[in-house]
C-alpha positions in Angstrom: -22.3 9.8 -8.6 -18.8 10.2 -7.4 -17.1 13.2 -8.8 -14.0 12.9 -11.2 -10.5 13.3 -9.4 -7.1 12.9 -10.0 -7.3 9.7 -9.2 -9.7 8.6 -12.0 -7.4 10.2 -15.0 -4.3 7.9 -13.0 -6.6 5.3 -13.3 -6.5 5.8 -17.0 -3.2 6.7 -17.5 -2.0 2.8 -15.8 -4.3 0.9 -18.6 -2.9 -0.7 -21.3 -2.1 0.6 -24.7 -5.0 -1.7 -26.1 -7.5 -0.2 -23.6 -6.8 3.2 -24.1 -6.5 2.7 -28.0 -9.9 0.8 -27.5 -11.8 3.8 -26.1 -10.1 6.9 -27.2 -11.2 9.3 -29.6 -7.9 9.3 -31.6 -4.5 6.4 -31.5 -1.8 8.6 -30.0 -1.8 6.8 -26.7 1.9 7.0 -25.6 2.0 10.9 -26.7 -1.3 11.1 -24.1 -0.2 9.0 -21.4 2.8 11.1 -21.4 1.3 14.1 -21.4 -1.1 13.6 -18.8 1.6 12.0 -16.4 4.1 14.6 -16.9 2.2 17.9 -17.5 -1.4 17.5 -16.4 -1.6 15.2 -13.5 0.9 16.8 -11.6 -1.6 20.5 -11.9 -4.8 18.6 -11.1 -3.3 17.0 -8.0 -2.1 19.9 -6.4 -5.7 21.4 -7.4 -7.0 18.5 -5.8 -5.0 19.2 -2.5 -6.5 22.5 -2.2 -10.1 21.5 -2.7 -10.6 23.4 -6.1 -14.0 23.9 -6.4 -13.4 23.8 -10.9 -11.5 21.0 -10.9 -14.0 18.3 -11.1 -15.8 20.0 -14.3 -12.8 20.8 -16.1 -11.9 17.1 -15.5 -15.1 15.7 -16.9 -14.6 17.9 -19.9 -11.1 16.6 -20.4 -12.6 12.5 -20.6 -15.4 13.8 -22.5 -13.0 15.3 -24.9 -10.5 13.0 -25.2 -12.5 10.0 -24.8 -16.0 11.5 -25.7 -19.1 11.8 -23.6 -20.7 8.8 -24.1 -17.5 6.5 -23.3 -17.6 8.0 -19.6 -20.3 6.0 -18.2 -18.4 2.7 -18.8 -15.1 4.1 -17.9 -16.8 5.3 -14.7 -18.0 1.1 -14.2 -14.3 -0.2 -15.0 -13.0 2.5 -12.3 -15.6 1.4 -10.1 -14.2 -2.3 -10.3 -11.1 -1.5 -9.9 -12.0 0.7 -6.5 -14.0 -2.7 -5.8 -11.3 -5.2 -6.3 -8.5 -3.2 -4.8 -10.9 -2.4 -1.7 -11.6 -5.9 -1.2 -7.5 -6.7 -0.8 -7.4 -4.6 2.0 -7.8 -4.7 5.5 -8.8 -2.4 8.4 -6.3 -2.6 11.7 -6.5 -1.3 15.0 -3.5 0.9 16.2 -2.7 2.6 19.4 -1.5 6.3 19.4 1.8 4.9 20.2 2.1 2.3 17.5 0.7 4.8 14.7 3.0 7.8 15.7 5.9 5.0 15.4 4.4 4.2 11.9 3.9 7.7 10.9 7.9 8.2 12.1 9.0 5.1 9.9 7.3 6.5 6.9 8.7 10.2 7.1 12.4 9.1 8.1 12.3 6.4 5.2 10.2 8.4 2.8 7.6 5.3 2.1 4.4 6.2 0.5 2.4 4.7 2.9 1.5 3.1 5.9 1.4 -0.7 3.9 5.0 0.0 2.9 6.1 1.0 6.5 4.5 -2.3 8.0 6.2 -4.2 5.2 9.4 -2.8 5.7 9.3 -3.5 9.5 9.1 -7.0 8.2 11.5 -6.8 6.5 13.9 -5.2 8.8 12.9 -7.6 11.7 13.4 -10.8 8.7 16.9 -10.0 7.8 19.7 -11.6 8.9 21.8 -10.2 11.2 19.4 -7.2 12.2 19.7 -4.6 15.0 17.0 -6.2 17.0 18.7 -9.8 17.0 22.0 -8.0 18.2 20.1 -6.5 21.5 17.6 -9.4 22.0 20.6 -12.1 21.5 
């Protein structure tokens, strides 16, 4: 069994009101979701980022508190789904050191979150009407 991450508490925090209303162990959702978005997501990441070795536990304390421990097993199954479905919309590529270091340079000068949105906004730069490229290739 995978173990919790910051990634599973985002997961919660993007359900809807009803959902989190559903399986919570009081109604305060909005007060939550804000408080985990603005105060305790931002910790846990950084946490995350430097491997800390507590993090894990304290996070499946949190969902058992706030949720309680017998609601985790089926959170853990819709967070599994959604790892499933979102897995299953993407693809693998192939890229040359040359062609990733350009995509690597395109998301750093253009601060995009990652590589999907630097491929997309190639497109969309090579799309537009009157574009660089069509003034040196025309």
């Amino acid at each position: 069994m995978r173990p919790l991450d910051p990634d599973f508490i985002a997961f919660l925090v993007s359900r809807t009101d009803l959902f989190l209303a559903r399986y919570m162990n009081f109604a305060e959702v909005e007060s939550w979701r804000h408080q985990v978005q603005n105060l305790l997501l931002p910790d846990w990441q950084q946490r995350f980022l430097q491997s800390d070795p507590t993090l894990s536990l304290e996070l499946h304390r949190y969902i058992c508190d706030q949720f309680g421990a017998e609601q985790l097993p089926l959170l853990r199954r819709r967070y599994n789904s959604f790892l499933h479905r979102n897995r299953a919309k993407t693809k693998a590529i192939d890229l040359d050191a040359d062609a990733f270091a350009a995509l690597q340079f395109i998301k750093k000068r253009y601060r995009l979150a990652s590589n999907s949105e630097a491929i997309c906004w190639m497109v969309r730069e090579l799309t537009a009407p009157n574009t660089a490229l069509e003034e040196t290739t025309g």
